[in-house]
N, CA, C and O atoms as CSV, one atom per row, in Angstrom:
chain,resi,resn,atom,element,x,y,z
A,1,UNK,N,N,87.306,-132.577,184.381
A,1,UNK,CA,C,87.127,-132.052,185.707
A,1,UNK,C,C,86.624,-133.186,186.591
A,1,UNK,O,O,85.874,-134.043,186.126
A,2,UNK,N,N,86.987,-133.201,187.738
A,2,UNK,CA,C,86.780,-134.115,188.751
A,2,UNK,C,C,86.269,-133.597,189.771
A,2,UNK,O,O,86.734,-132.636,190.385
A,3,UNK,N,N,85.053,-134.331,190.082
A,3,UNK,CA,C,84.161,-133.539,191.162
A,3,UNK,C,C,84.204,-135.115,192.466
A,3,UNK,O,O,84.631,-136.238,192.199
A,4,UNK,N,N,83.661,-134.676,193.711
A,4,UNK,CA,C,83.221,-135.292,194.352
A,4,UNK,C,C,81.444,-135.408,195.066
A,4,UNK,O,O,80.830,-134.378,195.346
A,5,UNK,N,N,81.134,-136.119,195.169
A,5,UNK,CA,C,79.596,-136.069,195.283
A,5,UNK,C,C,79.726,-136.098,196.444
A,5,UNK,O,O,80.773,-136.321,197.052
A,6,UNK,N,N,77.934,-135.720,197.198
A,6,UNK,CA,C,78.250,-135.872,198.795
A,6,UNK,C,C,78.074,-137.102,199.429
A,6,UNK,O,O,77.368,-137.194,200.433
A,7,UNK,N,N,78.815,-138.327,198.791
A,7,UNK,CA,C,78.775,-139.733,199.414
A,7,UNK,C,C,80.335,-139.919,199.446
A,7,UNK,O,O,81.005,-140.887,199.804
A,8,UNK,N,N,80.815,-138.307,198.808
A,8,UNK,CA,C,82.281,-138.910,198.417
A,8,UNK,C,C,83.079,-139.735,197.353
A,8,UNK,O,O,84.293,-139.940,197.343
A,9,UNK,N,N,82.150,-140.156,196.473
A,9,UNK,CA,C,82.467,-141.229,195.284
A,9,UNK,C,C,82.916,-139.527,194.172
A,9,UNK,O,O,82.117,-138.625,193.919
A,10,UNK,N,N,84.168,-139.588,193.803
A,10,UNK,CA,C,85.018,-138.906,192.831
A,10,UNK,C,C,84.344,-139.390,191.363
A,10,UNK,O,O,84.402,-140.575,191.037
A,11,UNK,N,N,83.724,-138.419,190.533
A,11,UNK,CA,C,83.349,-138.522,188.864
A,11,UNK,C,C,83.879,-137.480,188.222
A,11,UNK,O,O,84.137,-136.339,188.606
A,12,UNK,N,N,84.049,-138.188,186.873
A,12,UNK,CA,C,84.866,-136.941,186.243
A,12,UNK,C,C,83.683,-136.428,185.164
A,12,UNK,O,O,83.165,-137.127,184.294
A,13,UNK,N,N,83.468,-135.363,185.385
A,13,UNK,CA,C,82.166,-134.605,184.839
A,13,UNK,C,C,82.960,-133.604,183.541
A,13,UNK,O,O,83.682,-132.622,183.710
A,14,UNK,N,N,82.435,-134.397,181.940
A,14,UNK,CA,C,82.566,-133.815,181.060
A,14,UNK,C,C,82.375,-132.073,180.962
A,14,UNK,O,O,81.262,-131.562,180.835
A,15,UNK,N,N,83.692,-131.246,181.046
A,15,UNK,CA,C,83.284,-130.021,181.132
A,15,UNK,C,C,84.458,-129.444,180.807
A,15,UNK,O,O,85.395,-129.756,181.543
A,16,UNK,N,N,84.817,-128.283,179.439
A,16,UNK,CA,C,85.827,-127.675,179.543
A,16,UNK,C,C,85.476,-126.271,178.913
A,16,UNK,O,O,84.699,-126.266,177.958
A,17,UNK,N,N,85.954,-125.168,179.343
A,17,UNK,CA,C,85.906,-123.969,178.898
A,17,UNK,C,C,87.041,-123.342,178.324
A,17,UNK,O,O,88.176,-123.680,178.660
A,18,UNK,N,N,86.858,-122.590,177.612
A,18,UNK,CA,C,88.234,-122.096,176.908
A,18,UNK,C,C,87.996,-120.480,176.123
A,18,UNK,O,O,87.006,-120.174,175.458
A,19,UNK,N,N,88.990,-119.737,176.364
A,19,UNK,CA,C,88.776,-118.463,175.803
A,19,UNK,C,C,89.477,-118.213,174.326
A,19,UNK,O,O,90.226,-119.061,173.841
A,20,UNK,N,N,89.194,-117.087,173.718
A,20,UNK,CA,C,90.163,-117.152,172.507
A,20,UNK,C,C,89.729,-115.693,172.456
A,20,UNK,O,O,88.557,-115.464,172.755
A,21,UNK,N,N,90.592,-114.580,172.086
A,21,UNK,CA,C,90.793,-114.044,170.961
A,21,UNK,C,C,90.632,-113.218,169.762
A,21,UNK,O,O,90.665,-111.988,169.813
A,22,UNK,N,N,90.534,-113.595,169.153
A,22,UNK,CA,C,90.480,-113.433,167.541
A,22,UNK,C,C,91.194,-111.939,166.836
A,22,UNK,O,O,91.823,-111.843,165.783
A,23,UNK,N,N,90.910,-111.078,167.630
A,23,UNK,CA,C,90.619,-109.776,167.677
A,23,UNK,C,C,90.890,-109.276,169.064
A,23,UNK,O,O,91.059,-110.009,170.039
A,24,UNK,N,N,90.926,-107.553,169.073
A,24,UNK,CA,C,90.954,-107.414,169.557
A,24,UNK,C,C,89.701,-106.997,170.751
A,24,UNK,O,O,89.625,-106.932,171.978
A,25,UNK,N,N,88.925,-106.800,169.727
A,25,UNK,CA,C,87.084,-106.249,169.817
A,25,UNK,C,C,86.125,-107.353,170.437
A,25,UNK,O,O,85.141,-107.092,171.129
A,26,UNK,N,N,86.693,-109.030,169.976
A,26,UNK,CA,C,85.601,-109.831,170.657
A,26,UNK,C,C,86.305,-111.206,170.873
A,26,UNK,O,O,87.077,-111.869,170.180
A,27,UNK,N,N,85.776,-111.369,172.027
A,27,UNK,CA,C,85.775,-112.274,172.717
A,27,UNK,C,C,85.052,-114.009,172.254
A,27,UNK,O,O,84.026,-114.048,171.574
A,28,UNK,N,N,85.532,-114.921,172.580
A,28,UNK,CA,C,84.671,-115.844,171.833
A,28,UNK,C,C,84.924,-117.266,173.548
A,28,UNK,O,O,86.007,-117.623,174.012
A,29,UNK,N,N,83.992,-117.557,173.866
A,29,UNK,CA,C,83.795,-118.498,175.460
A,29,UNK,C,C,83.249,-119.523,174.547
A,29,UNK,O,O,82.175,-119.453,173.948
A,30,UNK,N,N,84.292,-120.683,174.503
A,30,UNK,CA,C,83.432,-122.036,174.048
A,30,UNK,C,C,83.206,-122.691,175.272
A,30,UNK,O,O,83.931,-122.705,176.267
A,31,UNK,N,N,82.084,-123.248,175.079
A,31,UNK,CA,C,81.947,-124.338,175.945
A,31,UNK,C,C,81.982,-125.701,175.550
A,31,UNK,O,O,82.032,-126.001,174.358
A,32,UNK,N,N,81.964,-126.429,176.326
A,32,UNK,CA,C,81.537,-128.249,175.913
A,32,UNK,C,C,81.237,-129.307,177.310
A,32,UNK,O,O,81.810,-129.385,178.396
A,33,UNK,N,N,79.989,-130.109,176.681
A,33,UNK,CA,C,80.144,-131.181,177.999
A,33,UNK,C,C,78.948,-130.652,178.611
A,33,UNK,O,O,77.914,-130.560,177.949
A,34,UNK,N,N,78.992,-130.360,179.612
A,34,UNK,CA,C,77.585,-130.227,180.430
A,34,UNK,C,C,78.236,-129.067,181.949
A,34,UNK,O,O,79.255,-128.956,182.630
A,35,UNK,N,N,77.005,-128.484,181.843
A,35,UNK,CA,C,76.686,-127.076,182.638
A,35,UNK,C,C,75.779,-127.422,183.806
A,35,UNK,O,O,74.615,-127.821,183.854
A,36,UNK,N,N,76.751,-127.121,184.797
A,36,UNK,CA,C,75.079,-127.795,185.713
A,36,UNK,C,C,75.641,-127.128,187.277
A,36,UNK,O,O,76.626,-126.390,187.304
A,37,UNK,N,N,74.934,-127.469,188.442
A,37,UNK,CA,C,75.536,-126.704,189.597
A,37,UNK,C,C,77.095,-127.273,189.721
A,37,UNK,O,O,77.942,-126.680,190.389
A,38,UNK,N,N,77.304,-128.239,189.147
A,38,UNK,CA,C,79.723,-128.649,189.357
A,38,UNK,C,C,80.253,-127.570,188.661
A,38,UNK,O,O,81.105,-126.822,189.140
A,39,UNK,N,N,79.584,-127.418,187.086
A,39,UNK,CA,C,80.365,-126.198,186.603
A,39,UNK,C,C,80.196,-125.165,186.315
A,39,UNK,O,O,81.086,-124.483,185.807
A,40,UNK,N,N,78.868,-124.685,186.577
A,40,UNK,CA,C,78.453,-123.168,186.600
A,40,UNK,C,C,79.537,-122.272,187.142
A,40,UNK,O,O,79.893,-121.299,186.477
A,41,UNK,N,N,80.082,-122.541,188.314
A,41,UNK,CA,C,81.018,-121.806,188.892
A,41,UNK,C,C,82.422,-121.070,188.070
A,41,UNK,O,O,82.929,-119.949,188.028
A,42,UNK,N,N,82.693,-122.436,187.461
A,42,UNK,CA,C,83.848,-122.832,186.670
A,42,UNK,C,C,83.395,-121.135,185.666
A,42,UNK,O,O,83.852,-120.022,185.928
A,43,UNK,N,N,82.306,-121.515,184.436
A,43,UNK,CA,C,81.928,-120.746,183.813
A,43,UNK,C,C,81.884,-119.575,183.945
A,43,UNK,O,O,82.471,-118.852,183.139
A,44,UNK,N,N,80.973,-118.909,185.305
A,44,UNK,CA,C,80.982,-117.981,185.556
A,44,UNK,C,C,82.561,-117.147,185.898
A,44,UNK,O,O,82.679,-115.961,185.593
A,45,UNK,N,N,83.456,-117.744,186.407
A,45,UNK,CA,C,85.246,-117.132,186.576
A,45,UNK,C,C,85.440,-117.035,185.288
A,45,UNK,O,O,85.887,-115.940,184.944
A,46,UNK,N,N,85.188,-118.108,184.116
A,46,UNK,CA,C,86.016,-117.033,182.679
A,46,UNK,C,C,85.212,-116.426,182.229
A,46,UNK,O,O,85.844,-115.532,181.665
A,47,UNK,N,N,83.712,-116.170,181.978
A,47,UNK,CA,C,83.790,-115.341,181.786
A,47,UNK,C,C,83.903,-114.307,182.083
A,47,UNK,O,O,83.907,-113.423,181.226
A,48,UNK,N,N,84.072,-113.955,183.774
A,48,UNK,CA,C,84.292,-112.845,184.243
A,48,UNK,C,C,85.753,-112.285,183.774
A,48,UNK,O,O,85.719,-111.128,183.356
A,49,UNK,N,N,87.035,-112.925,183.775
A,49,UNK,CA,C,88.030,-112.941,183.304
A,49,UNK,C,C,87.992,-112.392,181.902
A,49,UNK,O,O,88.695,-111.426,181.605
A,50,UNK,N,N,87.326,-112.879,181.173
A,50,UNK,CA,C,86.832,-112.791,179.755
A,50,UNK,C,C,86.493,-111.132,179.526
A,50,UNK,O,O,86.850,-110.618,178.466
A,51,UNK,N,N,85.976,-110.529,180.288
A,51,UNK,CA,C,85.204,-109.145,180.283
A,51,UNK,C,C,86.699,-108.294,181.027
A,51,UNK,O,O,86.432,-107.116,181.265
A,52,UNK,N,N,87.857,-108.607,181.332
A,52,UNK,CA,C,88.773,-107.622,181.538
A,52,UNK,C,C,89.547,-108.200,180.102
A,52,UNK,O,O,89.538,-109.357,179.681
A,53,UNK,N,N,90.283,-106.873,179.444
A,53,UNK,CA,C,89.232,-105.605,179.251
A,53,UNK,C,C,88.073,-105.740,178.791
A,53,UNK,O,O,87.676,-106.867,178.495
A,54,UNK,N,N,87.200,-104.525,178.613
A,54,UNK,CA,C,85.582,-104.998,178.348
A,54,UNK,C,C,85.484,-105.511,177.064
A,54,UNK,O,O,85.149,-104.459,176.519
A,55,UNK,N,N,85.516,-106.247,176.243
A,55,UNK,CA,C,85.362,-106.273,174.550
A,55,UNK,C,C,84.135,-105.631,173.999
A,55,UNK,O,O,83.230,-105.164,174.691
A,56,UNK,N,N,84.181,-105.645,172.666
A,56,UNK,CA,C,83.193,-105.116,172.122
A,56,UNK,C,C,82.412,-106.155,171.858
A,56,UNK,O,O,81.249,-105.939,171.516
A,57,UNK,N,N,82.765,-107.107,171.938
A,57,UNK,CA,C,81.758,-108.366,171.362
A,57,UNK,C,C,81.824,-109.616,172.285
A,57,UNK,O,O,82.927,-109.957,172.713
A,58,UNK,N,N,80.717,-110.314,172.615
A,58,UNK,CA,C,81.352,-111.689,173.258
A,58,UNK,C,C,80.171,-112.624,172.427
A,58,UNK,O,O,78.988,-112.446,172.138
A,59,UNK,N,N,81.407,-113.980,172.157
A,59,UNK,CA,C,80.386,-114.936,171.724
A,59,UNK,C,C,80.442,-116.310,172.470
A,59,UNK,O,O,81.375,-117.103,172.598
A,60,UNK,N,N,79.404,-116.336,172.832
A,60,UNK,CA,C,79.514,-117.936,173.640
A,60,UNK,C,C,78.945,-119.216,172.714
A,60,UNK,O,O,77.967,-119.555,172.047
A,61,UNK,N,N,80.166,-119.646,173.123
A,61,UNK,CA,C,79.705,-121.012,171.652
A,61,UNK,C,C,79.433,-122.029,172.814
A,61,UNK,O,O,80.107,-122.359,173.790
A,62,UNK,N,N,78.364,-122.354,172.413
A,62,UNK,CA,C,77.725,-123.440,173.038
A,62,UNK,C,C,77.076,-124.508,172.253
A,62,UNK,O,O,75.885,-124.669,172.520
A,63,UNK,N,N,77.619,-125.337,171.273
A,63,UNK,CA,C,77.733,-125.789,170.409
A,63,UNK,C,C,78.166,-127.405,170.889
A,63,UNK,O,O,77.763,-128.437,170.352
A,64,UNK,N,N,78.998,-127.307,171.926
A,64,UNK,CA,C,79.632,-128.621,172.412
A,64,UNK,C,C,78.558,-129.009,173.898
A,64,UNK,O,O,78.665,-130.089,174.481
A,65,UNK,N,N,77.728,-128.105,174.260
A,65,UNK,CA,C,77.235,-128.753,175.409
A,65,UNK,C,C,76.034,-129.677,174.895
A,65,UNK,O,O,75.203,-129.409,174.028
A,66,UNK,N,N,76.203,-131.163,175.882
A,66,UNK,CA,C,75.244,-131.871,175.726
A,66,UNK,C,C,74.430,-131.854,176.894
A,66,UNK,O,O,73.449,-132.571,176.696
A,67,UNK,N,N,74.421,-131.366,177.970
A,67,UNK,CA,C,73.435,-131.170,179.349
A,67,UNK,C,C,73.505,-129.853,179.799
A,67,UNK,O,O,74.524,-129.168,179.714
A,68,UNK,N,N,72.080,-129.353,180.440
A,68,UNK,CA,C,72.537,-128.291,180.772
A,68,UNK,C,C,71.492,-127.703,181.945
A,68,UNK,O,O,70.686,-126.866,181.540
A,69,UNK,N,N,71.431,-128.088,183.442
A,69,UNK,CA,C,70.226,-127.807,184.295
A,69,UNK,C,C,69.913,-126.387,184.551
A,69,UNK,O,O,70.027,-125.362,183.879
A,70,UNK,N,N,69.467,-126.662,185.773
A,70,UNK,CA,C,68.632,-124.583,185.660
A,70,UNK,C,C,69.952,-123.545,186.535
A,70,UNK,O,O,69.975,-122.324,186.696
A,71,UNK,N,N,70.740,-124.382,186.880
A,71,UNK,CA,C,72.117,-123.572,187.316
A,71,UNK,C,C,72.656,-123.290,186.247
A,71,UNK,O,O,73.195,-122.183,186.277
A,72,UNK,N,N,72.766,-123.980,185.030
A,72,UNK,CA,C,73.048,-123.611,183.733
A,72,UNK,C,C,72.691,-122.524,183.404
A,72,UNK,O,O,73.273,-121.440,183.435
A,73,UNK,N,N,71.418,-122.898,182.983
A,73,UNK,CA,C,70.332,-122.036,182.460
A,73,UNK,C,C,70.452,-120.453,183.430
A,73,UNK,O,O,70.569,-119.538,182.615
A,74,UNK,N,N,70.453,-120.180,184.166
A,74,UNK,CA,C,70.744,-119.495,185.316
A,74,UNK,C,C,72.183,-118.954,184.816
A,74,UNK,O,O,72.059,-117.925,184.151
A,75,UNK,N,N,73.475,-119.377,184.966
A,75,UNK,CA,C,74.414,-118.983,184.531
A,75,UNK,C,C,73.977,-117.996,183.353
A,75,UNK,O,O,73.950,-116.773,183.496
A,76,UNK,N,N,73.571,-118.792,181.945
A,76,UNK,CA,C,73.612,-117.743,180.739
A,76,UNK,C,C,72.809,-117.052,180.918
A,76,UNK,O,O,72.943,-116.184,180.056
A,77,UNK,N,N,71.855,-116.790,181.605
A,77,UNK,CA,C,71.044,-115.323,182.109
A,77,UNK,C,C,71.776,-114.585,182.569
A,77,UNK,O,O,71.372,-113.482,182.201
A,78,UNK,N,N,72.881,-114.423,183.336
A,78,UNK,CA,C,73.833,-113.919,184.349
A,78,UNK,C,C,74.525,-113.237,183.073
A,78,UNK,O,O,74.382,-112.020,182.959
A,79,UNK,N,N,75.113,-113.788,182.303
A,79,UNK,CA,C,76.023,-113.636,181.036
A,79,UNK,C,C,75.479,-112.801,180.434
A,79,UNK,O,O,76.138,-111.870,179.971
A,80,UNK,N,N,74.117,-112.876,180.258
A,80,UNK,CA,C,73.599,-111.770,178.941
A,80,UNK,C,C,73.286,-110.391,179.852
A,80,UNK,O,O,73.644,-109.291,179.430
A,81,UNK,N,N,72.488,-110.564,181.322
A,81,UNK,CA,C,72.746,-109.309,182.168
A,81,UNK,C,C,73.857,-108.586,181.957
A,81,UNK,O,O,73.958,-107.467,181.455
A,82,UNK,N,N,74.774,-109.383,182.423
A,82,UNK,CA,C,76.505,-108.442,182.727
A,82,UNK,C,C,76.540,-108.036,181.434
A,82,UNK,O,O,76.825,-106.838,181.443
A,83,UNK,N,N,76.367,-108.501,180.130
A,83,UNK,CA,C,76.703,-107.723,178.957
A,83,UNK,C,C,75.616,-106.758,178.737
A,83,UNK,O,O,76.016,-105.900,177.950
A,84,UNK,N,N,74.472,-106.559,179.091
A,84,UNK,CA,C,73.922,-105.870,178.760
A,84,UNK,C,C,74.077,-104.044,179.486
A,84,UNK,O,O,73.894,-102.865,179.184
A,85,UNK,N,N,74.660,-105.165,180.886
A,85,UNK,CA,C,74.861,-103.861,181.889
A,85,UNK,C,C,75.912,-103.270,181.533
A,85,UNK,O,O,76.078,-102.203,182.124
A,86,UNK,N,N,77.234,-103.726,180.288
A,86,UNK,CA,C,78.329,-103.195,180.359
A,86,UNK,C,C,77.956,-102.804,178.728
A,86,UNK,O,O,78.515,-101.796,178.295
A,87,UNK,N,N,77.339,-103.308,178.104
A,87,UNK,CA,C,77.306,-102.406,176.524
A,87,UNK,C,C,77.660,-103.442,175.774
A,87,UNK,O,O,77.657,-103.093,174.593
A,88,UNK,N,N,78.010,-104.723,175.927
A,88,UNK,CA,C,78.627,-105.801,175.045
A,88,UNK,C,C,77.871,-106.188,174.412
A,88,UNK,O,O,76.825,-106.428,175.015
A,89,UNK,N,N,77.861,-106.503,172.844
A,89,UNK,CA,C,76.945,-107.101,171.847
A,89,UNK,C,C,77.511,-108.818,172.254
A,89,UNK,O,O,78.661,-109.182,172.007
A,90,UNK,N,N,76.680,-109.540,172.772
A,90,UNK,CA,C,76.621,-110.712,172.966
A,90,UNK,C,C,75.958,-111.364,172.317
A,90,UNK,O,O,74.800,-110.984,172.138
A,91,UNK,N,N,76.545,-112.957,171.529
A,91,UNK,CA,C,75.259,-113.630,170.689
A,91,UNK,C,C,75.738,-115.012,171.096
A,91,UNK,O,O,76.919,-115.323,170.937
A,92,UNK,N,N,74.728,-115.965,171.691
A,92,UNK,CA,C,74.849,-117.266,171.959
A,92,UNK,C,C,74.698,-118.500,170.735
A,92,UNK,O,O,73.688,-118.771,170.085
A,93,UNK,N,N,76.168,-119.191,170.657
A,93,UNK,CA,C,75.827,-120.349,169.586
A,93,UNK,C,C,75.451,-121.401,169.804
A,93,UNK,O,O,76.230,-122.350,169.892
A,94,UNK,N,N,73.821,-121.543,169.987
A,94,UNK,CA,C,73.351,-123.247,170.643
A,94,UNK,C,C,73.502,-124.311,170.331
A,94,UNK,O,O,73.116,-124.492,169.176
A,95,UNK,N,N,73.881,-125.143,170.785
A,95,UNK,CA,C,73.645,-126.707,170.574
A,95,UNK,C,C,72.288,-127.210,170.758
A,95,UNK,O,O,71.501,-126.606,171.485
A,96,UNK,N,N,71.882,-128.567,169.980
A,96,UNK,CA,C,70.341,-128.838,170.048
A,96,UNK,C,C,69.682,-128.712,171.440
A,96,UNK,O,O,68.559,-128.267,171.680
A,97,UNK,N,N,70.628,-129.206,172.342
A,97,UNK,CA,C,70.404,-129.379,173.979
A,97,UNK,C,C,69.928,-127.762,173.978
A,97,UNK,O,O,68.724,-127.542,173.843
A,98,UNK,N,N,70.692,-126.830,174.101
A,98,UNK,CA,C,70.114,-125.230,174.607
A,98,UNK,C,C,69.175,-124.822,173.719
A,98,UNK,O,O,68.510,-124.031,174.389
A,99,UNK,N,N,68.690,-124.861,172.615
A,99,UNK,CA,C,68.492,-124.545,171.770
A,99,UNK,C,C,67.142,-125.158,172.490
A,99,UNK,O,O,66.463,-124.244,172.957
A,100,UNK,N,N,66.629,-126.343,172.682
A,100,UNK,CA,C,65.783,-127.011,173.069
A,100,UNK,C,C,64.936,-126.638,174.593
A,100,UNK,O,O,63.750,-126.864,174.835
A,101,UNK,N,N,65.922,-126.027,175.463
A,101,UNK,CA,C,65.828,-125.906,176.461
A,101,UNK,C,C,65.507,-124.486,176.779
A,101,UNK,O,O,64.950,-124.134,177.818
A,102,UNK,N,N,65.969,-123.531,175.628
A,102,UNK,CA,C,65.767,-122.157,176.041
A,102,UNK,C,C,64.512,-121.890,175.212
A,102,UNK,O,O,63.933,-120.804,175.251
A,103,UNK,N,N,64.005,-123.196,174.257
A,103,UNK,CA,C,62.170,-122.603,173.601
A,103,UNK,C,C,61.562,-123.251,174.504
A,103,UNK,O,O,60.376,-122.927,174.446
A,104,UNK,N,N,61.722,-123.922,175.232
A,104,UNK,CA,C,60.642,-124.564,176.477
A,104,UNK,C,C,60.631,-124.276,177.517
A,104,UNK,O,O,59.711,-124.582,178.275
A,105,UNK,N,N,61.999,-123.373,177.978
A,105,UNK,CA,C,61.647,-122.060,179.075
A,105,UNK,C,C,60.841,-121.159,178.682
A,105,UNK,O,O,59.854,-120.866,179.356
A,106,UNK,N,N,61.122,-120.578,177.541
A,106,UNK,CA,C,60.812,-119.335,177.180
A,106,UNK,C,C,62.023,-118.200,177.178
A,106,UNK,O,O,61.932,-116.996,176.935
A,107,UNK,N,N,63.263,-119.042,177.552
A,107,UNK,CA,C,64.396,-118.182,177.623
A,107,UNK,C,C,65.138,-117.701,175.964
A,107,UNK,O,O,66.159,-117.049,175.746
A,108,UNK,N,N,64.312,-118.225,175.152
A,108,UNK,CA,C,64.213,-118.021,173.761
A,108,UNK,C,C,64.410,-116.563,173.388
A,108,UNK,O,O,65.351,-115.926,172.915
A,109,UNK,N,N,63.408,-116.326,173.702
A,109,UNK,CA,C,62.720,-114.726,173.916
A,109,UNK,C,C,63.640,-113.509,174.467
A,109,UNK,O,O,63.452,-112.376,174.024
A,110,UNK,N,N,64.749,-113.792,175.548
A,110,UNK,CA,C,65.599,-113.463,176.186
A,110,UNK,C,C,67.339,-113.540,175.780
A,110,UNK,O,O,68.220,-112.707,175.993
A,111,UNK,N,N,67.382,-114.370,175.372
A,111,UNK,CA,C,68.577,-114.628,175.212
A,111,UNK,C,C,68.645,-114.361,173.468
A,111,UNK,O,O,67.830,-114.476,172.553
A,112,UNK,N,N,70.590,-113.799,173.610
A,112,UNK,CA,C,70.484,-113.584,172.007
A,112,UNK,C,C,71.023,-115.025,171.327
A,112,UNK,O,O,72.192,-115.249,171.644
A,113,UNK,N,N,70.443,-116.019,170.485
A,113,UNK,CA,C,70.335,-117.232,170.227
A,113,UNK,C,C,70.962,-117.039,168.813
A,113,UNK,O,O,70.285,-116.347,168.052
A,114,UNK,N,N,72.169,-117.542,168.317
A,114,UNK,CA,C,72.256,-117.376,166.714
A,114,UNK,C,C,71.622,-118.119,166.206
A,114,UNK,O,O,71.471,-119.184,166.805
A,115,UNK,N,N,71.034,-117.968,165.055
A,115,UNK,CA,C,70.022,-118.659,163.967
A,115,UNK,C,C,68.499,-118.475,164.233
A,115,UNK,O,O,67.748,-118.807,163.316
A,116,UNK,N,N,68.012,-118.036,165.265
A,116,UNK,CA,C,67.202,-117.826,165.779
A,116,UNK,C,C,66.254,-116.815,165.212
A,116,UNK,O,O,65.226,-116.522,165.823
């Protein structure tokens, strides 16, 4: 993905999302690269996409992200709301980065974290 900053200098900001499958019951949102106010946006459209039809399950693999700021962080709060508001068993697969970041929020506590 290619962003522009506000000086105008074009970077290509490690970031790809991808849906899959498996079933018909659950959903699986990988991520990779880094989450931050360039691609929160990005994120937030599949998984909204992701939730027609509603699945029974969603898993967000987050396994590939290496950065992730409080628009991030912010995003997967958003994610576990909407599933909670729609009935979806949601479980997040962290990478050391989230994993790190959601016991020193306290978003630990909140979020459903596998291995956790």
């Amino acid at each position: 993905m290619t962003v522009t900053s506000g000086d105008g200098d074009n970077r290509e900001v490690p970031f790809s999302v991808t849906v899959a499958r498996p079933d018909g019951a659950e959903v699986v949102i990988a991520v990779a690269g880094e989450i931050d106010l360039t691609t929160s946006e990005d994120l937030k459209e599949t998984f909204e996409e992701a939730l027609e039809p509603v699945p029974g399950k969603v898993v967000v693999d987050l396994e590939g992200v290496e950065f992730c700021d409080s628009t991030g962080l912010a995003t997967l709060v958003r994610i576990n709301d909407r599933c909670a508001t729609q009935g979806v068993d949601l479980s997040f697969l962290p990478s050391p980065t989230i994993r790190r970041l959601a016991l020193k929020t306290g978003l630990s506590t909140l979020l459903p974290l596998a291995g956790s």
